[in-house]
N, C-alpha and C positions, 0 to 999 in steps of 0.2 A: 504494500500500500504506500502510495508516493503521497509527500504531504503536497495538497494545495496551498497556493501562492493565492492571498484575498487580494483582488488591487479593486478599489472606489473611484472612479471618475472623479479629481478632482475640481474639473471645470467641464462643464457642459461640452461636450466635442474633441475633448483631448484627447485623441487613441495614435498617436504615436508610439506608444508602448506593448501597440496590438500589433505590430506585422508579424505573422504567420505565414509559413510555407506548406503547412499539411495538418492534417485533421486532428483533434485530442492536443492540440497545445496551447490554447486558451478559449473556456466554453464563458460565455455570458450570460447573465441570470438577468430577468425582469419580472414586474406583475403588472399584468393588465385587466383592466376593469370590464366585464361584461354584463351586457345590459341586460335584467332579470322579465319576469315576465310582467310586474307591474311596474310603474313609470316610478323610478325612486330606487328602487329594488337591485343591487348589481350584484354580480360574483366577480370573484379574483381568479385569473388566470394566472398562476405560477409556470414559469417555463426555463427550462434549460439550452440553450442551443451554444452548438458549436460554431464557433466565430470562423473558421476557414472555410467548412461545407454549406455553411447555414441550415445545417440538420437538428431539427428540435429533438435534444437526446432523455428530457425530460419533460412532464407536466403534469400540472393536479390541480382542480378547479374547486375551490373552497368558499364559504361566506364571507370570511373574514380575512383579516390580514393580521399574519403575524409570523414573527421569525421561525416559531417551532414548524409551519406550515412546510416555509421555504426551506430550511435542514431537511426535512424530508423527503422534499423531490430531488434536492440535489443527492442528498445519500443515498437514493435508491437509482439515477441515475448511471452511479460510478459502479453501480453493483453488475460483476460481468466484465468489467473492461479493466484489461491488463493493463493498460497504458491509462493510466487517470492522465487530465489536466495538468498542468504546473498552477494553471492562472484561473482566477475564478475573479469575472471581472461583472460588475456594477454599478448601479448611482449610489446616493449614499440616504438612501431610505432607510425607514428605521428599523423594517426585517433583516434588511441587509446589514446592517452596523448589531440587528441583534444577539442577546448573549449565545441564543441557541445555535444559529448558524455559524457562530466563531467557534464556541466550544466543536462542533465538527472538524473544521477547518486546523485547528491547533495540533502542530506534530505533534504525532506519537514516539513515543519512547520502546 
């Protein structure tokens, strides 16, 4: 198990730090908001994709937003794949900066 490298968009459009030659070497994480069935009503789309293929490698559609959601798609993302990510890149929302998604993220010993 290789550890992930977190990196947050410091500023809106800075991905100089993303060129990529090949697939599984830095996947991006988002959530987006989906329109429910009544007017008011959304769900969260958590998504994983690979930043060279643009291959969504995770996702899970939830009520609510929160870190423990987003740990979980990504943890079950990497599950299967010999080659994890280095870079696990994002904005700097508050699931993303949350405890649960770090404590994943944190080498292991």
């Amino acid at each position: 198990h290789q550890e992930i490298i977190y990196v947050a968009a410091k500023e809106e459009g800075d991905h100089r730090h993303m060129q990529v030659d090949g697939p599984n070497q830095v996947w991006v994480t988002d959530i987006s908001w989906l329109p429910g069935p009544v007017k008011g009503l959304f769900y969260y789309l958590y998504f994983v994709m690979d930043l060279y293929s643009r291959k969504i490698v995770g996702y899970e559609v939830y009520q609510e937003e929160q870190s423990l959601h987003l740990r979980d798609v990504v943890a079950r993302a990497v599950l299967g794949i010999a080659d994890t990510p280095r870079i696990l890149h994002s904005d700097n929302g508050s699931p993303m900066k949350g405890v649960h998604l770090q404590s994943l993220l944190q080498p292991r010993e």
